[in-house]
C-alpha positions in Angstrom: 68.2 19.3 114.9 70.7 21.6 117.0 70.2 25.4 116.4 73.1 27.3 115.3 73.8 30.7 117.3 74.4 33.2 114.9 77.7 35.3 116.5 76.0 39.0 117.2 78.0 42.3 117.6 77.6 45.7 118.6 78.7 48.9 117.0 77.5 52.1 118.7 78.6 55.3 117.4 78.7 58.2 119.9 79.4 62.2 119.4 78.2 65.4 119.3 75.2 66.7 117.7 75.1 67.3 113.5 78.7 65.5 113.0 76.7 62.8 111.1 76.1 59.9 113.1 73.0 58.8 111.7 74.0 59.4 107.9 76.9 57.2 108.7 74.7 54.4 109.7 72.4 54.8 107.1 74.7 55.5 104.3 76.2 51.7 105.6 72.5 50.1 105.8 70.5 51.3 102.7 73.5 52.8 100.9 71.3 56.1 100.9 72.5 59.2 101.4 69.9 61.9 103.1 70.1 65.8 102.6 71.3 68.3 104.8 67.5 69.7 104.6 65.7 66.5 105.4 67.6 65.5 108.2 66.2 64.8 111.7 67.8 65.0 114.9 68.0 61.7 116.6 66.3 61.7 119.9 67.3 59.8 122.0 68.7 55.9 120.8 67.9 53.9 117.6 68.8 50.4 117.2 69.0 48.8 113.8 70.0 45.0 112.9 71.6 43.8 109.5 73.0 40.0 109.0 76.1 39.6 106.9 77.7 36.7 105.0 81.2 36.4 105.4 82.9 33.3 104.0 80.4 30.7 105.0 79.6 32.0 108.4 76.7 34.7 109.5 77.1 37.7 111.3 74.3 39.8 112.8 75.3 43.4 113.6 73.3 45.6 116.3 74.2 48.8 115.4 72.8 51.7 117.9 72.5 55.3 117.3 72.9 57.8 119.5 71.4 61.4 120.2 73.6 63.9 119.9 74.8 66.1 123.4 74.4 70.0 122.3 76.4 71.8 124.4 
């Protein structure tokens, strides 16, 4: 049985601190949507992963999340 590679791509969102990087990523993960008072700062990088069905072919996305530069 031959294993199928399932195609992977990368979206990385970069910016400035409090533009809503995060709340971007999570409104298009969960479909959730996260208060101005319950937000955290990211520090640093977070890396999610979410598989997608298009047509009859899978796509895996890496999406990375980036800490904000204060200036």
């Amino acid at each position: 049985m031959a294993l199928v590679r399932i195609p992977e791509q990368k979206i990385i969102l970069c910016g400035e601190y409090g533009v809503g990087k995060s709340s971007l990523f999570r409104r298009f993960l969960n479909n959730t949507f996260v208060p101005t008072s319950n937000r955290a700062s990211t520090l640093g990088l977070d890396h999610f992963d979410k598989s997608y069905t298009v047509g009859d072919k899978e796509i895996k996305l890496q999406l990375w999340d980036t800490g904000g530069m204060e200036r």
